[in-house]
VMD Tcl script that draws the C-alpha trace (Angstrom):
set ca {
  {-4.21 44.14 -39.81}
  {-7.79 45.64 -40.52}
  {-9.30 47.65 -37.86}
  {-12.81 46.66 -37.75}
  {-14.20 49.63 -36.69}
  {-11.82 52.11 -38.89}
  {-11.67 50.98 -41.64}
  {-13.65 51.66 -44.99}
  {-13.43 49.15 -46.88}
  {-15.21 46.52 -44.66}
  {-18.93 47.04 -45.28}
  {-19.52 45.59 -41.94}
  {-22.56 46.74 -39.83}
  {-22.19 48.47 -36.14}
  {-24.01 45.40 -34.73}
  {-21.75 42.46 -37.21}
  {-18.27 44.38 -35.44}
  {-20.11 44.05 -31.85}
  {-20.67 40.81 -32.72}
  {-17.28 40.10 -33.31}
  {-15.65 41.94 -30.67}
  {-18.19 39.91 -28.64}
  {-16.68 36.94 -29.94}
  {-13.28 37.17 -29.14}
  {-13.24 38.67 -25.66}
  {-14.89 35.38 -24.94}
  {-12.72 33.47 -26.58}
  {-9.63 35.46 -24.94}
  {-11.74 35.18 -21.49}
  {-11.89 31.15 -21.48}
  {-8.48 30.93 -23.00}
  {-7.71 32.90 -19.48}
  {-10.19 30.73 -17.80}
  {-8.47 27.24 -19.33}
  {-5.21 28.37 -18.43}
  {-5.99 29.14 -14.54}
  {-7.87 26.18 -14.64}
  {-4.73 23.89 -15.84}
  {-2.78 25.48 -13.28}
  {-5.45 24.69 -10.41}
  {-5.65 20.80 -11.37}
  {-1.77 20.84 -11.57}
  {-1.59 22.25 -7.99}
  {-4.33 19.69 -7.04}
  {-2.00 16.72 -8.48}
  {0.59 17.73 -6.53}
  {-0.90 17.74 -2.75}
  {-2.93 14.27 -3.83}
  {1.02 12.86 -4.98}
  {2.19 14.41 -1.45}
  {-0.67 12.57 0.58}
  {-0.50 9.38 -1.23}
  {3.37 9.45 -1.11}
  {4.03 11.07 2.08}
  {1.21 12.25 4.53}
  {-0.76 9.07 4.51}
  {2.46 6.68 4.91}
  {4.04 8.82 7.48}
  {0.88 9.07 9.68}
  {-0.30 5.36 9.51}
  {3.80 4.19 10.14}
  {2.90 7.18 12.92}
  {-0.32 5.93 14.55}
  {0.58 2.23 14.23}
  {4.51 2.67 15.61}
  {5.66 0.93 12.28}
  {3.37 -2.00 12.77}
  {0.81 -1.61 10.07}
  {0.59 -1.74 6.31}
  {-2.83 -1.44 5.86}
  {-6.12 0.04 7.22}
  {-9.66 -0.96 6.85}
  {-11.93 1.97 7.10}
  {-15.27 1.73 8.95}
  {-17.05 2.43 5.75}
  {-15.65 -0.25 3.54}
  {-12.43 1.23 2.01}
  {-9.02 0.26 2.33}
  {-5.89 1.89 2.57}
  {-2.63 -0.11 1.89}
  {1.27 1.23 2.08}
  {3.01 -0.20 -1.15}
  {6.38 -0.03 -1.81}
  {6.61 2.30 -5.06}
  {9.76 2.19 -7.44}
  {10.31 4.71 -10.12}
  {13.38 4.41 -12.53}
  {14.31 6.71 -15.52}
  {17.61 6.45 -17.80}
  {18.78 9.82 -17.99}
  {20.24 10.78 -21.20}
  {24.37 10.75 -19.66}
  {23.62 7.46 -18.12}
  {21.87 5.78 -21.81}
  {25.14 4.19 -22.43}
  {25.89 2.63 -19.30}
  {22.51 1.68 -18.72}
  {21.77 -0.15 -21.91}
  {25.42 -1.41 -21.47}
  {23.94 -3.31 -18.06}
  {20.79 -4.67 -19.66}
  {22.73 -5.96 -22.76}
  {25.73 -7.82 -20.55}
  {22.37 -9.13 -18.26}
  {20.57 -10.47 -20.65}
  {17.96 -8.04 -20.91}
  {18.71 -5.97 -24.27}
  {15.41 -7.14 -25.64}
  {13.72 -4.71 -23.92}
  {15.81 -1.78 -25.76}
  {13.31 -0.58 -28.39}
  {15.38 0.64 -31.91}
  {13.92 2.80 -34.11}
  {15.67 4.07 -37.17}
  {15.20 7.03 -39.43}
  {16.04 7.81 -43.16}
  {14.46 11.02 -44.56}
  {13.98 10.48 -48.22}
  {13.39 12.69 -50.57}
  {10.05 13.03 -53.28}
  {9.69 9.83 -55.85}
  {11.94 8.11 -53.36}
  {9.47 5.66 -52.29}
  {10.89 2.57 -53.59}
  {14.21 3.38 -51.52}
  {12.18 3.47 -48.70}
  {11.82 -0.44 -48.11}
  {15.86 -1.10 -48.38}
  {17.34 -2.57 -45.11}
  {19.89 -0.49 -42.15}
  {22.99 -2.17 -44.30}
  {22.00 -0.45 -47.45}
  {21.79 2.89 -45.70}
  {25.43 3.40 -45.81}
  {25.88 2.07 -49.88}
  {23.07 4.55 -50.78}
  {25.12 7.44 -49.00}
  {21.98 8.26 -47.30}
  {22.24 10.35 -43.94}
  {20.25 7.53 -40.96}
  {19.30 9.00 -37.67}
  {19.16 6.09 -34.97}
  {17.37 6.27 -31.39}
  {17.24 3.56 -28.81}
  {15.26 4.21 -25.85}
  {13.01 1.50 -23.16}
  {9.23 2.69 -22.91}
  {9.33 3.78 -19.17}
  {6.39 1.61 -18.32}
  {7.96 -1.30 -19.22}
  {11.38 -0.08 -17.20}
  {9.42 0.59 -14.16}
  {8.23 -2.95 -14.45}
  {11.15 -4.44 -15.38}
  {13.52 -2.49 -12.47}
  {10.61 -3.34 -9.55}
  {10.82 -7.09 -11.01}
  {14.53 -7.67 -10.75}
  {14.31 -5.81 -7.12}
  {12.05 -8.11 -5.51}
  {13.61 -10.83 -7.44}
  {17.16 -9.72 -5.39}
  {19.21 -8.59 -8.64}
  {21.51 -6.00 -7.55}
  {20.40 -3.73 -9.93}
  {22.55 -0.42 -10.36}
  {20.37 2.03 -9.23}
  {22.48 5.25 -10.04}
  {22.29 4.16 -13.60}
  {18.88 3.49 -13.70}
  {17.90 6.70 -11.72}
  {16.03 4.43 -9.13}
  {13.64 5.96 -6.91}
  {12.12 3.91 -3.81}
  {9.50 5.44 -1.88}
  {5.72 4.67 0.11}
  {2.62 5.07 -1.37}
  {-0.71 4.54 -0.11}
  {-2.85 2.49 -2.48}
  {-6.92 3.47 -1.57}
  {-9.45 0.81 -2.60}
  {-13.24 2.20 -2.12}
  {-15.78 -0.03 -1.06}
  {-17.69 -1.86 -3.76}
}
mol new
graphics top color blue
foreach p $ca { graphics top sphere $p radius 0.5 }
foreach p [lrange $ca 0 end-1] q [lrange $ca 1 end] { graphics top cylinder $p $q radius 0.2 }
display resetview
């Protein structure tokens, strides 16, 4: 490591190594500045999750004694409670799970992605097929997985639809959450 203002063989002015220490104190001080930042806008996504999921729901279902699912705001805006369902396959339930949607018709929506590391000038190998994996003796890494997006979708469908969907499996979480529309 060269110390900038010890050693010799840096022909560097008083002012350049100023300049430089300059520098990087304010790149250190908005690195600081980015991180307390990140954490502040983390903390803020949290208590606007809590009020959409929990303090708005609970005081509307409060105010209205149960009866009301949505509120019109004097200036314009809306507020609706929506049923929200989350689902996740956890990596101990992937078998079961993809088990379910295969035996219910619904394997389609397991994505399969295959890898084959080849090595250099191997390039023409690199078009062969899954069954010629094993007669090349090459090593295949395999991954099946359902884009969460399209599980969410998929989970929320066959709910309101009346599927009794397993919802250990699936990691199923049902929940409130207010939906705000702003005036146009």
């Amino acid at each position: 490591m060269i110390d900038l203002e010890k050693d010799s063989s840096v022909d560097l002015q008083t002012q350049d190594i100023k300049d430089v220490s300059e520098l990087i104190a304010e790149a250190l001080q908005l690195g600081d500045d980015i991180e307390n930042d990140e954490a502040k806008l983390k903390a803020k996504k949290d208590k606007h999750r809590e009020l959409l999921t929990q303090r708005i729901p609970d005081a509307i279902e409060s105010a209205s004694g149960g009866q009301m699912q949505k509120i019109v705001l004097s200036d314009g805006s809306s507020v609706e409670i929506a049923e929200d369902i989350q689902a996740n396959i956890t990596k101990e339930k992937e078998g079961e799970a993809f088990g379910w949607l295969r035996s219910n018709n619904h394997g389609d929506l397991i994505k399969n992605q295959i890898k084959v590391d080849f090595g250099r000038g191997e390039d023409n190998m690199a078009g062969a097929i899954r069954e010629k994996i094993d007669e090349l003796g090459l090593s295949a890494s395999e991954k099946q997985s359902v884009h969460p997006a399209t599980l969410k979708a998929f989970i929320r469908e066959q709910i309101n639809a009346g599927v009794n969907v397993p919802e250990d499996t699936f990691s199923v979480y049902r929940g409130r959450i207010a939906k705000i529309k702003r005036k146009k």
